[in-house]
Steps between C-alpha positions, in 0.01 A plus 500: 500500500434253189406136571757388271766316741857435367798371631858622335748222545821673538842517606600865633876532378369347138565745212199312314311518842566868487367547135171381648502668846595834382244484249192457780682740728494748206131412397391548856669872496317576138173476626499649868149554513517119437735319579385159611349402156623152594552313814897413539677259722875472460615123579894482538635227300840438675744423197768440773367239606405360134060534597492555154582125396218417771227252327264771616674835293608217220081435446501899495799518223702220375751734427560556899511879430361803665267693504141287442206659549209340640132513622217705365347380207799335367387150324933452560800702595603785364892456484819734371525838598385613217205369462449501847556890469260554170201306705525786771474750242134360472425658847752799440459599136684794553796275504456448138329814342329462127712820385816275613374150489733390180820671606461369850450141392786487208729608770402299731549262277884632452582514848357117578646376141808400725608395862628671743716231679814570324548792656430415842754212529861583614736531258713157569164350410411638185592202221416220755192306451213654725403226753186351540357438869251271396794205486564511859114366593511277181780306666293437804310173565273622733253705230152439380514386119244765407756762649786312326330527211441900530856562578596305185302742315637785669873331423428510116340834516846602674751303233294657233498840561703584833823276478667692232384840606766604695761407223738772366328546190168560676669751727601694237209463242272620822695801582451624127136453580447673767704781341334530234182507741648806652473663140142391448450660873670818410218533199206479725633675846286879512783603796243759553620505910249227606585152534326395241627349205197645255507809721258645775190496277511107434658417833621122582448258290609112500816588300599726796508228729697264289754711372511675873586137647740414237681775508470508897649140480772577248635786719499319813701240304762771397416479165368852477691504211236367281286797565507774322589853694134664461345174623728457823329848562188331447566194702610702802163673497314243493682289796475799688114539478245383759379208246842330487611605864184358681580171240849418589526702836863626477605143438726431159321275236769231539489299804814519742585319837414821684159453410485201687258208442212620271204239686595716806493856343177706666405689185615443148 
């Protein structure tokens, strides 16, 4: 096993937590006489219960947002699932193959070019202003001013780019983008019968596990209808392979009530 240690700071019913995970589950399965290229710990970062506004996750990203990677020979965090997901493919390379490098990373690009929120909030919600959690601490007495002074940070990140993002022109503007992703999708996809989306003889690659979690997410959100017909095909296969069903374990990638308290949950 390699020396290199790493810790993936994560919450397990985040779609940008996904990005990340599905991209080391997916590295792992590309080099099976290899897997363990790098040593990774999954730490649960309970968003429930707001651990990432702690002062300890804020020193990791001011932006209080999962997944960070850590450890190794990092001189600081590696944060955002995307870049969190293009460092792996240092230790997986197969994730991002020469012959595909360009087209992987320009739609990559496409698919993280807008946010998914929008389309995850119920539909009363859509044209309020998205809340920010970080006000509830700030309006305690009873904080340390160098964790004050994080969470104020964290507040501007939020009023600059998160307040708004939920608003109805957003809503719309981001389901035109991740149509036209589908159409970018429908360019590359071999749909030669294996999962793939460059076909059997590339085999998974980083854009697989984005668009595979996306897609996953949208679906589960009964939005579906964003997806183009061929790729629902696509997105079906892929949930129902041993990469993606060993991931999420049956469980929906949307936290519900029957799932129960996710500090108590023995494997996730």
């Amino acid at each position: 096993m390699s020396s290199d240690q790493y810790t993936l700071h994560l919450f397990p019913f985040s779609l940008y937590s996904l990005f990340s995970r599905f991209a080391y589950v997916l590295g792992r399965s590309s080099l099976k006489d290899e897997p363990d290229r790098l040593a990774l710990a999954l730490k649960l970062v309970n968003l429930h219960r707001h651990e990432n506004l702690s002062e300890h996750f804020l020193r990791l990203n001011p932006k209080g947002q999962v997944p960070v990677l850590t450890g190794g020979s990092l001189a600081e965090p590696v944060v955002g699932s995307l870049n969190v997901s293009l460092y792996l493919c240092k230790y997986y390379p197969r994730l991002l193959p020469a012959s595909h490098e360009a087209v992987i990373r320009e739609t990559l690009s496409q698919l993280h070019a807008f946010h998914a929120r929008p389309l995850s909030v119920p539909a009363q919600d859509v044209g309020k202003a998205y809340p920010c959690a970080a006000d509830a601490l700030l309006s305690r007495h009873d904080i340390g001013e160098g964790h004050r002074r994080l969470l104020e940070l964290k507040k501007d990140f939020h009023d600059t780019h998160m307040k708004e993002i939920t608003s109805v022109e957003n809503f719309h503007v981001t389901e035109t983008m991740v149509r036209a992703l589908g159409v970018t999708l429908l360019g590359i996809y071999k749909d030669d019968g294996s999962p793939w989306l460059f076909g059997e003889a590339v085999g998974p690659t980083v854009l697989d596990a984005h668009v595979t979690a996306l897609y996953a997410r949208l679906v589960d959100n009964h939005r579906g209808d964003l997806i183009p017909e061929k790729l629902q095909r696509y997105t079906e296969q892929m949930r129902a392979g041993p990469e993606w069903r060993g991931m999420l374990r049956g469980r929906s990638t949307i936290w519900n009530s029957s799932v129960g308290d996710v500090d108590k949950l023995d494997e996730w």
